[in-house]
MIMIRO-379039 format. One record per residue (C-alpha): residue number from 1; residue in one letter; x, y, z. Coordinates in nm, 3 decimals, decimal comma, always signed. Layout:
<marmis>
pos/code/u/v/w
NUM/A/X/Y/Z;
...
</marmis>
This chain:
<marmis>
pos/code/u/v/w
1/X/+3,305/-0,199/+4,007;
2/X/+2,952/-0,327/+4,055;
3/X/+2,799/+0,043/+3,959;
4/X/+3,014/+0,053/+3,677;
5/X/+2,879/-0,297/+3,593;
6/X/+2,497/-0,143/+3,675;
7/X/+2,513/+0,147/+3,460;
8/X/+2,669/-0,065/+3,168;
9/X/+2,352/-0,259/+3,171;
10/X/+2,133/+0,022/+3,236;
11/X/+2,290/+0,182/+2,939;
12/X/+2,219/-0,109/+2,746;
13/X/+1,883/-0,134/+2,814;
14/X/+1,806/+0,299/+2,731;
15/X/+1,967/+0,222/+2,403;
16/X/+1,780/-0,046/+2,301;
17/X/+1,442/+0,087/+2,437;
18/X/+1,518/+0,399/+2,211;
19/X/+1,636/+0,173/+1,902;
20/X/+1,323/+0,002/+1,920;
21/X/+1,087/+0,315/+1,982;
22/X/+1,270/+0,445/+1,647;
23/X/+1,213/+0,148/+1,445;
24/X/+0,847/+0,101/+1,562;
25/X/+0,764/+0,455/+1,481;
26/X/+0,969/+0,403/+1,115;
27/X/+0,695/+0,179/+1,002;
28/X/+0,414/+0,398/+1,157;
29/X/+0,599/+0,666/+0,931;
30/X/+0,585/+0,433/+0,663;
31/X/+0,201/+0,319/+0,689;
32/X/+0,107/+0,731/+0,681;
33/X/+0,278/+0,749/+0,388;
34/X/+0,089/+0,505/+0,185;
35/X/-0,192/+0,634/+0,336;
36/X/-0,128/+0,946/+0,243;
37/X/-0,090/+0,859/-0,114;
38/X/-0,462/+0,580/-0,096;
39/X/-0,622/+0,901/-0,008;
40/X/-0,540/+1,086/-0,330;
41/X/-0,609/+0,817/-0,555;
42/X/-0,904/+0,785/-0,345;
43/X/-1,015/+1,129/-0,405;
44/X/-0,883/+1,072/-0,791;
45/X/-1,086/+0,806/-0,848;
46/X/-1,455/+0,927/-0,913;
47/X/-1,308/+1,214/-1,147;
48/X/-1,176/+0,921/-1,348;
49/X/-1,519/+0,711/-1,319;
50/X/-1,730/+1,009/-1,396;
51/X/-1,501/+1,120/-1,693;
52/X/-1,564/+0,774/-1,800;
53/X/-1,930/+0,752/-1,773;
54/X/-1,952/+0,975/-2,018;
55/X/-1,828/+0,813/-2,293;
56/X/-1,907/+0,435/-2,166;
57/X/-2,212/+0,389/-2,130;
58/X/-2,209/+0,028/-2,201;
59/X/-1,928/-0,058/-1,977;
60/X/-2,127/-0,019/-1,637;
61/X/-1,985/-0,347/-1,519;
62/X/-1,613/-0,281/-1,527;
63/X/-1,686/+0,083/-1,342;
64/X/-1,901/-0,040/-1,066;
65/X/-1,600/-0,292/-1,019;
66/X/-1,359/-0,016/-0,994;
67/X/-1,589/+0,165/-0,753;
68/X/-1,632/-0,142/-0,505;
69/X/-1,281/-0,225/-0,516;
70/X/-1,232/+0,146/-0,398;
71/X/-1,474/+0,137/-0,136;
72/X/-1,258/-0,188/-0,004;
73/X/-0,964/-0,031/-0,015;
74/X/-1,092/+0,262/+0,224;
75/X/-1,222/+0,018/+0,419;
76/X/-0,903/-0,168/+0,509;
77/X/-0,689/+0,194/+0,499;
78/X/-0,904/+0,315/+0,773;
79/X/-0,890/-0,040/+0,992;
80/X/-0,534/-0,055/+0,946;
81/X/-0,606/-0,390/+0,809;
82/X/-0,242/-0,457/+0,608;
83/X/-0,392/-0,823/+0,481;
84/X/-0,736/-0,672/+0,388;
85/X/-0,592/-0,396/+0,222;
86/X/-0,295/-0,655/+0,035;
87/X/-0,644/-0,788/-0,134;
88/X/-0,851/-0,460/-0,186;
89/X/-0,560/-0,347/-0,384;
90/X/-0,492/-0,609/-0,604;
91/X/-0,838/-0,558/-0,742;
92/X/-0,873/-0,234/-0,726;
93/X/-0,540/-0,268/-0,960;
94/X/-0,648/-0,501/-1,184;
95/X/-0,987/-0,302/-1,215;
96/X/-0,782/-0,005/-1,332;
97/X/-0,581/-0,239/-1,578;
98/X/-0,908/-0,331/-1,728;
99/X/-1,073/+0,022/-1,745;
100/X/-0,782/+0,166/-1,876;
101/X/-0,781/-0,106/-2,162;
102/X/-1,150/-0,074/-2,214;
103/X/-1,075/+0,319/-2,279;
104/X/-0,862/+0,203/-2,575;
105/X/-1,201/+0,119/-2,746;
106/X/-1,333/+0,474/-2,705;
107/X/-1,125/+0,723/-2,925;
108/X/-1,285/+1,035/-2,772;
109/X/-1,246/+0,920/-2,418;
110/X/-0,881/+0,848/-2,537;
111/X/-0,840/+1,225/-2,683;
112/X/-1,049/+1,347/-2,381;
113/X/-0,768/+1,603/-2,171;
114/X/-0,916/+1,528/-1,807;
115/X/-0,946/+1,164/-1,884;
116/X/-0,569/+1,197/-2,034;
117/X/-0,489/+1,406/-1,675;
118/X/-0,613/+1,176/-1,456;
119/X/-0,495/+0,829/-1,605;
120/X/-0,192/+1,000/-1,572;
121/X/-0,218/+1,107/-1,229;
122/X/-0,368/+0,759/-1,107;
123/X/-0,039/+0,567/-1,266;
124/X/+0,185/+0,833/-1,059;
125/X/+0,043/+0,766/-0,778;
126/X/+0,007/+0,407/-0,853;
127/X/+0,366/+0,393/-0,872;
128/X/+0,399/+0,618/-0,590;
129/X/+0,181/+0,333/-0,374;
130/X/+0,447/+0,047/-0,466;
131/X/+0,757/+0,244/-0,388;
132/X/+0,592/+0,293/-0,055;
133/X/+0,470/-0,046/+0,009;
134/X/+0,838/-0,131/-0,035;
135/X/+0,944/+0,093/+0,195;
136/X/+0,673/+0,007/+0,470;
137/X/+0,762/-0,401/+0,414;
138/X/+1,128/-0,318/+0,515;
139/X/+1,044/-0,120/+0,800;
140/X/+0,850/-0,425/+0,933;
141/X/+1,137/-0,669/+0,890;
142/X/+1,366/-0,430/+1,013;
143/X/+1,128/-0,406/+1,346;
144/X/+1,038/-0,766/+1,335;
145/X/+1,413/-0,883/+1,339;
146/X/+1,529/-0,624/+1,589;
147/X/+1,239/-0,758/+1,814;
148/X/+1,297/-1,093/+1,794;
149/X/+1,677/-1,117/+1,823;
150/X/+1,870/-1,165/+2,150;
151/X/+1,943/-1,001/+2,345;
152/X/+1,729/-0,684/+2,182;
153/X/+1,448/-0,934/+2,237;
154/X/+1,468/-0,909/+2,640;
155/X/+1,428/-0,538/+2,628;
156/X/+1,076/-0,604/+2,348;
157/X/+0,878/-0,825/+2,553;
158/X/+0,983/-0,609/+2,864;
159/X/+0,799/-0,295/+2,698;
160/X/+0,527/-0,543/+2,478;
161/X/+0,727/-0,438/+2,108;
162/X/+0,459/-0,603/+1,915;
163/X/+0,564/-0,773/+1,524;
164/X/+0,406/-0,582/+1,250;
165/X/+0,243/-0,780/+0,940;
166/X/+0,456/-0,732/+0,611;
167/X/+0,171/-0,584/+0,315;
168/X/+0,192/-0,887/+0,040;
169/X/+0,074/-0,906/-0,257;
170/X/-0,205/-1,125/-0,386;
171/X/-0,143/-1,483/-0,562;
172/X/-0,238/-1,301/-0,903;
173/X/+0,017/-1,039/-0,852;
174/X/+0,292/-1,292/-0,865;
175/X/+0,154/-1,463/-1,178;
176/X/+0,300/-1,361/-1,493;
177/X/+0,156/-1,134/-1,750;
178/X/-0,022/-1,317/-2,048;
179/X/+0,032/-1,005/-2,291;
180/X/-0,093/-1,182/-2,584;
181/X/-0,417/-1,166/-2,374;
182/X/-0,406/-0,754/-2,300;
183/X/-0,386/-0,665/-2,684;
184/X/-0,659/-0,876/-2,757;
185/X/-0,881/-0,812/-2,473;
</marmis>
């Protein structure tokens, strides 16, 4: 009776080791797919800026933002760093928002095909990036929870399970949109 007991628990124990292993590796999974997807907007990204240069050559400010902004965001990709790269992305967003804007002054750059291409490409991916960070943010509560509830917990700190942070978005993220101010900007 006591063996039967035993290998109950030990049973217990494989299952949840493996549940956990699955779920940790989910939101490694997760993390290599927005990664995937930074690196081909980070490759994307000087096409767009050099198509740009072209035809703006007064708007040197808004492009060097764009191109710091995407420097920060490989920074933080490469680290791992979910909170720095929360931040680098917000600006490297909003410096898209205002580039793309900006090219509404610019008729040719407008009518330009690569230009045309690659804003194209960048909102894809773009979009891409927040279906992803969705996906990544439940696979950390799903890991966090199972890691923190009992017993499942027991079996975590055994084998040092370790929480994962959740990617958030910045403050100005959750603001709302003053549209007024994009058609007259």
């Amino acid at each position: 009776m006591i063996w039967i007991i035993v290998a109950v628990i030990a049973m217990y124990f494989v299952m949840t080791y493996n549940s956990l292993v699955n779920v940790k590796n989910n939101v490694s999974k997760a993390w290599a797919n927005i990664d995937v997807l930074l690196k081909q907007r980070h490759d994307e990204l000087p096409k767009l800026i050099d198509t740009c240069k072209q035809y703006m050559k007064h708007e040197q400010e808004t492009l060097e933002k764009v191109i710091q902004a995407r420097s920060r965001v490989a920074d933080a990709r490469e680290s791992h760093d979910v909170a720095a790269l929360g931040v680098a992305e917000s600006t490297l967003r909003n410096g898209l928002t205002s580039l793309f804007a900006l090219a509404e002054s610019y008729p040719e750059l407008k009518a330009n095909e690569s230009f045309l291409h690659l804003q194209s490409r960048i909102s894809g991916l773009e979009n891409a990036i927040a279906d992803r960070r969705e996906f990544y943010n439940d696979s950390v509560n799903i890991n966090n929870v199972n890691i923190q509830q009992f017993p499942d917990l027991l079996v975590a700190r055994m084998f040092n399970f370790k929480a994962f942070d959740l990617l958030r978005f910045s403050s100005n993220e959750l603001k709302d949109v003053n549209v007024s101010q994009r058609f007259n900007g």
